[in-house]
C-alpha positions as CSV (number, residue, x, y, z in Angstrom):
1,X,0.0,0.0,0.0
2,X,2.3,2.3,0.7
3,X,4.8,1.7,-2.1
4,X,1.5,2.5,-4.4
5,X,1.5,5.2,-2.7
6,X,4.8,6.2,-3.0
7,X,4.7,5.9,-6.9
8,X,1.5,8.0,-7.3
9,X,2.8,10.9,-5.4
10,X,6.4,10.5,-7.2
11,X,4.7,10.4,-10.3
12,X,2.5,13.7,-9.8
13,X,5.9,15.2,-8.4
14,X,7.7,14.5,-11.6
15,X,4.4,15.8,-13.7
16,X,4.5,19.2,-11.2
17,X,8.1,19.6,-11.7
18,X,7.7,19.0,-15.7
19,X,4.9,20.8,-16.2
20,X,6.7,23.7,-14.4
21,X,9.5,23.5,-16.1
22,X,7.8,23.2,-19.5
23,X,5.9,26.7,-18.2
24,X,9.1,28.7,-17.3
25,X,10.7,27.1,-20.5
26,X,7.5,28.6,-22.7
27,X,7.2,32.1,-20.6
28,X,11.2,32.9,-21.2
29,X,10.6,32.0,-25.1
30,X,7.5,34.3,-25.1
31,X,9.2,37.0,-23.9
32,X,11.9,36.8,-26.1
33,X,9.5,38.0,-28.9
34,X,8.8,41.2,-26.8
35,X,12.5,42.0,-26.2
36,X,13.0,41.6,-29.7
37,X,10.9,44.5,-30.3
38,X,11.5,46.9,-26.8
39,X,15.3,46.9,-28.2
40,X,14.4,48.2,-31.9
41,X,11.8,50.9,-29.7
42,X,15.1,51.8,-27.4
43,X,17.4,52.2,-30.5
44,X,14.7,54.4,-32.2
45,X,14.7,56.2,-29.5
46,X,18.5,57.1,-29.1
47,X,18.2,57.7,-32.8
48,X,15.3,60.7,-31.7
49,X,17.5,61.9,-28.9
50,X,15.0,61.2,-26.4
51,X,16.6,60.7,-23.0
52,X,19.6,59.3,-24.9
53,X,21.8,58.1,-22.1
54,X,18.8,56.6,-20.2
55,X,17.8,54.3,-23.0
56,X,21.3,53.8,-24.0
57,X,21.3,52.2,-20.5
58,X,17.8,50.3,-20.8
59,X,18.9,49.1,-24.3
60,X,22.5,47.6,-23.0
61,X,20.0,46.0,-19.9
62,X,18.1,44.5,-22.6
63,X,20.1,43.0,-25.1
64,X,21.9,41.7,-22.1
65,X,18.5,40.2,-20.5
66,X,18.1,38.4,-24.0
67,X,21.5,36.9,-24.5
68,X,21.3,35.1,-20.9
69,X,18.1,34.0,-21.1
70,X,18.8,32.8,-24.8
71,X,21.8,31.1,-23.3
72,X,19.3,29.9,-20.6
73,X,16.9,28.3,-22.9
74,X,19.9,26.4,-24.8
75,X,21.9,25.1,-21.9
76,X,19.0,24.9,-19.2
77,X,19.4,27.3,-16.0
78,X,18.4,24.5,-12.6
79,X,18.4,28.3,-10.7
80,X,15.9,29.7,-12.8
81,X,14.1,26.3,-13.5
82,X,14.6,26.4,-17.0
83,X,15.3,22.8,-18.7
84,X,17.7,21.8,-21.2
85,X,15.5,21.8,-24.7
86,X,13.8,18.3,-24.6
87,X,13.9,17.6,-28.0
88,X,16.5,18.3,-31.4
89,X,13.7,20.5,-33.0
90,X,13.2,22.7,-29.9
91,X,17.3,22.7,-29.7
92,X,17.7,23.6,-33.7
93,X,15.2,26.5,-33.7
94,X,17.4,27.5,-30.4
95,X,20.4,27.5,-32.6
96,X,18.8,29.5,-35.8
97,X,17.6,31.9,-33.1
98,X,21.1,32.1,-31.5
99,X,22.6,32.5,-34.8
100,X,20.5,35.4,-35.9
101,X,20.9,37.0,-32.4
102,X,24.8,37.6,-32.9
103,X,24.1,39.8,-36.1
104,X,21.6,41.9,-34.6
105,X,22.9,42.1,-31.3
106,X,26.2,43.3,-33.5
107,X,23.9,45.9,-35.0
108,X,22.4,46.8,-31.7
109,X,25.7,47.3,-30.3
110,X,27.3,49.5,-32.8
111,X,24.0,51.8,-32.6
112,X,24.2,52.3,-29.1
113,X,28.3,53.1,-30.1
114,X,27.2,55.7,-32.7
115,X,23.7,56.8,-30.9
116,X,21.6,55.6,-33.5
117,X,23.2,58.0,-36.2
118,X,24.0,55.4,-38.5
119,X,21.3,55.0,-40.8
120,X,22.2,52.0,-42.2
121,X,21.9,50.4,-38.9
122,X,18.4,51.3,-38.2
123,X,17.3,50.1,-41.4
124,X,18.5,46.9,-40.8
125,X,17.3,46.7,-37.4
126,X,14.2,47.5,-38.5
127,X,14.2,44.6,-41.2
128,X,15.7,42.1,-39.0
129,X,13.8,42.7,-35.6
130,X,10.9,41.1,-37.4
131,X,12.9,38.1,-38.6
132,X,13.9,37.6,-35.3
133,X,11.0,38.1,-33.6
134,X,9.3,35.3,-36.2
135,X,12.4,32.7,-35.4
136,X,11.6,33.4,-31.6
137,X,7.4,32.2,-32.1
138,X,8.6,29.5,-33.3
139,X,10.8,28.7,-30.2
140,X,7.5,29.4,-28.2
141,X,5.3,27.2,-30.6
142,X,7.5,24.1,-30.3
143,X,7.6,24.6,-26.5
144,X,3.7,24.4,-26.7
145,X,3.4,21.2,-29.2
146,X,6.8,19.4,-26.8
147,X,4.4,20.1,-23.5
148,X,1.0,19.2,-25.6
149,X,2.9,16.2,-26.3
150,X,3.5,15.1,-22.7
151,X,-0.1,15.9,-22.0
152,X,1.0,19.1,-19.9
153,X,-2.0,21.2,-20.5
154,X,-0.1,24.3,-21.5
155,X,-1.5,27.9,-21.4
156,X,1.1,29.7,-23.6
157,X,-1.5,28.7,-26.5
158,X,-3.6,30.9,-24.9
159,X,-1.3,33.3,-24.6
């Protein structure tokens, strides 16, 4: 009796723990998207002048948010509760992502350097920030169809 026991409340432990997991996994992905797009919004608005060193300084706090939690999502993070990616596809969409996010941190970088005078730059941010911000979804959707897959009912569809 109790060793039933034991293996019903081990097992709705381990379904806790994934399902949270799967959640903080899904809720870091999702708000990748957004940072994708607060960062363009900061570099436009060193480009305008307005409050220059203030967003120079959110901007720098942002791209630096997204590159750990980008680094999070590929290596896993136990503090934060983030898993390792539990399948190739999830891992390989984390990769495309990563690979993308070098260039445009590059660009972001080199506007904050020049504050957003370089016109060139801002063009391509804004053509790439949509890329990226596409590549990201689809971090979040196969985090969704993984956990749907487990039968972890997930709410980031809802999202």
């Amino acid at each position: 009796m109790f060793t039933r026991f034991a293996v019903i409340f081990l097992s709705t432990m381990a379904l806790a723990q994934t399902q949270s997991a799967f959640s903080q996994a899904i809720d870091i992905a999702g708000r990748q998207r957004m940072l994708t797009q607060k960062m363009s919004k900061e570099l436009g608005l060193i480009a305008l002048n307005i409050d220059r060193d203030a967003q120079k300084q959110a901007l720098q706090g942002t791209i630096d948010l997204f590159d750990t939690s980008l680094k999070a999502l590929m290596a896993g993070d136990a503090e934060r509760g983030i898993p390792t990616p539990p399948n190739d596809k999830i891992l390989k969409q984390l990769e495309k992502v990563g690979k993308m996010w070098e260039d445009f941190a590059a660009l972001l970088r080199h506007g904050i350097d020049t504050d957003g005078s370089d016109r060139a730059v801002l063009e391509k941010v804004a053509a790439d920030n949509l890329s990226l911000l596409k590549e990201a979804n689809g971090v979040v959707e196969f985090y969704v169809a993984a956990a749907e897959f487990a039968g972890i009912v997930e709410s980031g569809t809802v999202v």
